[in-house]
N, C-alpha and C positions, 0 to 999 in steps of 0.2 A: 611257291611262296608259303613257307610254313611260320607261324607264329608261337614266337613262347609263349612258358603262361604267363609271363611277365607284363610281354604286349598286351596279349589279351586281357590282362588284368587290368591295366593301365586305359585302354583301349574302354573297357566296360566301365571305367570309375569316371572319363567325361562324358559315357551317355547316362550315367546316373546322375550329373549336375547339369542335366537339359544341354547337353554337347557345347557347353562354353567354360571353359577354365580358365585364370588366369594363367600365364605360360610362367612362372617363377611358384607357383602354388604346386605343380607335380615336374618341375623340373629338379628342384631341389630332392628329392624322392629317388628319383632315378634318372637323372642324364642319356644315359647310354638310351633306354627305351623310351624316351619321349624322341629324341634322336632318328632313332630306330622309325617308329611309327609315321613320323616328317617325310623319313626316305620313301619308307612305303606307298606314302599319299594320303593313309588313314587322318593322319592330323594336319590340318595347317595352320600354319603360324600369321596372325596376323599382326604387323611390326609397329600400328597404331594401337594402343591400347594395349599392347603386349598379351594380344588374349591367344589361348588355341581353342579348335572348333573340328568337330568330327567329322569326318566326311563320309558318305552313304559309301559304303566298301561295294556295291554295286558300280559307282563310278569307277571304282579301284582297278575290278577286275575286267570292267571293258578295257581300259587303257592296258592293262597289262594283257589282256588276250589281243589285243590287237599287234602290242609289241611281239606278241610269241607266234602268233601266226604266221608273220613277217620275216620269222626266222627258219621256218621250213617244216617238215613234217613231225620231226620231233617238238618243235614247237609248240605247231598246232595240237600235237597232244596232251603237251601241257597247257595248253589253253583249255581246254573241254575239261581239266583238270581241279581249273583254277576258281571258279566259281562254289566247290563243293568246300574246297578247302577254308575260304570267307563266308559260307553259308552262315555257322550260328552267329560271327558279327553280325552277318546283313538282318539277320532275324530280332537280335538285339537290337538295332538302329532301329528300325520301325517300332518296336516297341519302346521305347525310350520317351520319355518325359521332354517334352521340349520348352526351353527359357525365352516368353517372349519379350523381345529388347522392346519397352514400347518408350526410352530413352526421349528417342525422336517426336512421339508423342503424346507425350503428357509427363507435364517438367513443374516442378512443384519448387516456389523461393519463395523464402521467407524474410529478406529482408525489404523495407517497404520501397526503398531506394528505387530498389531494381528490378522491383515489381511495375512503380511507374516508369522507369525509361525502356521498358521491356512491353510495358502494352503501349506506349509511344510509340516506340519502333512497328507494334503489330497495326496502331491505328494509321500512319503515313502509309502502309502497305497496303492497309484496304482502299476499295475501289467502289462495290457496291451496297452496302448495306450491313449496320451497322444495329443489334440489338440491346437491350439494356435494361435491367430489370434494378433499380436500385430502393430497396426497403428505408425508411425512414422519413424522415420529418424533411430541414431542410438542408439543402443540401451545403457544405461548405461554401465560404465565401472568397478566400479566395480560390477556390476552383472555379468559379461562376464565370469570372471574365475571360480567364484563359481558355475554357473548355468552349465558351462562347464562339469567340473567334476561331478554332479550328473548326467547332461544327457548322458553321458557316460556311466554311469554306469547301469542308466535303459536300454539303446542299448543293453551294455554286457548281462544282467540279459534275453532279447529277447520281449521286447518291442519296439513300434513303435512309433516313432514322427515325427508328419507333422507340420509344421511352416507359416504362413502367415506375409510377410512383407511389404512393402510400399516401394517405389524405391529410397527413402531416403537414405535405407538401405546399399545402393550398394557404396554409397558415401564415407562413413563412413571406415578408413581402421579396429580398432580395429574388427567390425562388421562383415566387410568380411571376416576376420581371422576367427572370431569365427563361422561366417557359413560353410568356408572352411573347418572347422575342423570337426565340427557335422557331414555334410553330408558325409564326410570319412567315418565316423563311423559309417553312416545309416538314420540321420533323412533326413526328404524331406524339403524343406526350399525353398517357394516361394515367387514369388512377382507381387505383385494387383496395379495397377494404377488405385483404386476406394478409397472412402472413405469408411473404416469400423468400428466397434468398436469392441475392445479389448474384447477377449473372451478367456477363457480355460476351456476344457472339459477334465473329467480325466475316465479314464476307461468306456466314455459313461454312466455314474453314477452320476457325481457327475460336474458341471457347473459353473463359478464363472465369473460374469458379473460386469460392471460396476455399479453402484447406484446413481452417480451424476455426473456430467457431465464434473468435473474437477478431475474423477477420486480417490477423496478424500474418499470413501467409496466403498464397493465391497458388493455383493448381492450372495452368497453362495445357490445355487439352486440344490435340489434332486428329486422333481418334476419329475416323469416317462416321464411324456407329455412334459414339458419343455425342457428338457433336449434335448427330439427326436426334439423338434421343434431345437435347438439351433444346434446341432449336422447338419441338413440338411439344414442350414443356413451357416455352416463352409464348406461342399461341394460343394454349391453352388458356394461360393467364390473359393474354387477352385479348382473348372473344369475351373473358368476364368481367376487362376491366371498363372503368365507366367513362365515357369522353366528357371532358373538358374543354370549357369556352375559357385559357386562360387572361384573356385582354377582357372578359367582366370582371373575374377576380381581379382582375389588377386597378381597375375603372370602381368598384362597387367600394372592396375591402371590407372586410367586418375582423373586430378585436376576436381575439382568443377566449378572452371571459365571457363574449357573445353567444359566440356559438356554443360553450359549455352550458348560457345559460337554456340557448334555444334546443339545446338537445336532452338536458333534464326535463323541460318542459313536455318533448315529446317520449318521456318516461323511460329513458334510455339510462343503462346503472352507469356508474362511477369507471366500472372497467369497459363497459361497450366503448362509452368517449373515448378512453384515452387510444382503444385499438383506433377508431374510426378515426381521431385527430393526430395518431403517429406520434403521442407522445405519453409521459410516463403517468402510471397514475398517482404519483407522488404531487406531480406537476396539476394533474387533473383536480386533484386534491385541495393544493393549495388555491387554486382559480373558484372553486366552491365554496371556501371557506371564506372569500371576499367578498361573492353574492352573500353566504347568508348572511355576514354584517351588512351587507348594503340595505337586502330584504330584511333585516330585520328577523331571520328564519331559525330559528332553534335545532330543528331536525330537518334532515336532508329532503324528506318527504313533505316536510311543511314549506319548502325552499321550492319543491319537485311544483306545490300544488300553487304557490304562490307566482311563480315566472309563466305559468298556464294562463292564468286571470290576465299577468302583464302583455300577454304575447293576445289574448283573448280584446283585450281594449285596445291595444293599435289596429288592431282590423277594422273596428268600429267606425 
């Protein structure tokens, strides 16, 4: 079995594109030798995808010393023959750059449509255990009833859900309702005074990350390693994060402008708040600018020192 340089040329240009070509991208080039190559068993054709893929010419030339063996002594001489003559392929395959398809595992959509009926689809598949790191304040409204009711339903069914919040969350009344209610039912629902980003992990399987940085695409990851890396990354977070009795937030309730005022008091800046209460410090802003009309407070510090005394006399 001798090779032109054709073949071999041909042969060498899809182990230089990681052994997967489209089959119209070097067929158009040469016909005869992609042909050529197919008979020999170098290439095969795969008719999904129209792709071709190289094959270790080590497989090549068992199949063919087997066939020539079979054909008698002449044969088997060209058998003993045939392995020399595919050497520098077989030398080339091994060293060749390989393409890896990770297609299968990690799929990346950008439209937001089918980003939810897509982790819909992955959430009805899971079975056990359900992770969820979601950064900000509160959470949408109408997601609240609907997300309700299904994670309910995976509780009853004996699955487990832990929840990562941001202390926004606490603010928010619909939010603490709907925390109130989960953790009734079983899930664990904490909350992280860090910045994190949004993460869901579904039966430690299957991962579903952000893709751009305004959240406008989702990065679907199956990746074994990925997955363990993302998973011990949501642990991480929390063993830090701090547990919540949400049925007193929801039973006690304290205003937005309260806690702004009660955490100047305890000397905390303009930017600590607004990280610690998950919202903007525009927002922060404006809620301080309310106390110092109420206080009567000219400068922020004189506001700082004044809600002290007031927070100083109810203890009293």
């Amino acid at each position: 079995m001798v090779l032109s340089e054709a073949e071999r040329a041909l042969y060498a240009e899809v182990l230089a594109q990681g052994g997967r070509v489209l089959f119209r991208e070097v067929a158009g080039e040469d016909a005869a030798t992609v042909l050529r190559l197919l008979e020999i068993g170098l290439l095969i054709h795969h008719t999904e995808g129209a792709m071709l893929t190289a094959v270790n010419p080590r497989t090549v030339t068992e199949r063919r010393a087997v066939g020539l063996r079979s054909a008698g002594l002449h044969g088997l001489r060209m058998a003993d023959e045939v392995p020399d003559l595919l050497g520098e392929l077989s030398r080339a395959y091994d060293a060749a750059p390989r393409k890896v398809d990770l297609s299968s595992e990690v799929v990346q959509v950008a439209d937001m449509e089918q980003i939810r009926s897509r982790l819909l689809q992955i959430e009805e598949d899971s079975r056990e255990e359900t992770l969820s790191a979601q950064p900000g304040g509160a959470r949408p409204a109408e997601f609240l009833a609907f997300s309700l009711e299904r994670s309910r339903r995976f509780l009853d069914q004996g699955g487990a859900l832990r929840t990562i919040y941001q202390p926004g969350a606490r603010l928010d009344g619909p939010t603490v309702e709907y925390a109130a209610a989960l953790t009734a039912y079983g899930e664990r629902i904490r909350v992280l005074d860090e910045p994190f980003t949004r993460l869901f992990v579904f039966d430690r399987r299957v991962a579903v990350i952000p893709a751009a940085a305004d959240n406008s695409s989702a990065a679907f990851v199956e990746d074994p390693a990925v997955v363990t890396f993302l998973v011990n990354r949501f642990e991480r977070d929390w063993e830090r994060a701090e547990r919540v009795s949400w049925q007193a937030i929801r039973q006690v309730g304290e205003p937005v402008h309260e806690q702004v005022g009660r955490m100047l008091a305890q000397g905390l800046s303009q930017k600590k708040i607004a990280s610690r209460l998950g919202l903007s410090e525009r927002t922060v802003a404006g809620h301080i600018a309310r106390l110092r009309e109420l206080y009567d407070a000219e400068t922020l510090f004189q506001l700082g020192w004044q809600m002290r005394g007031a927070e100083g006399g109810s203890d009293g």
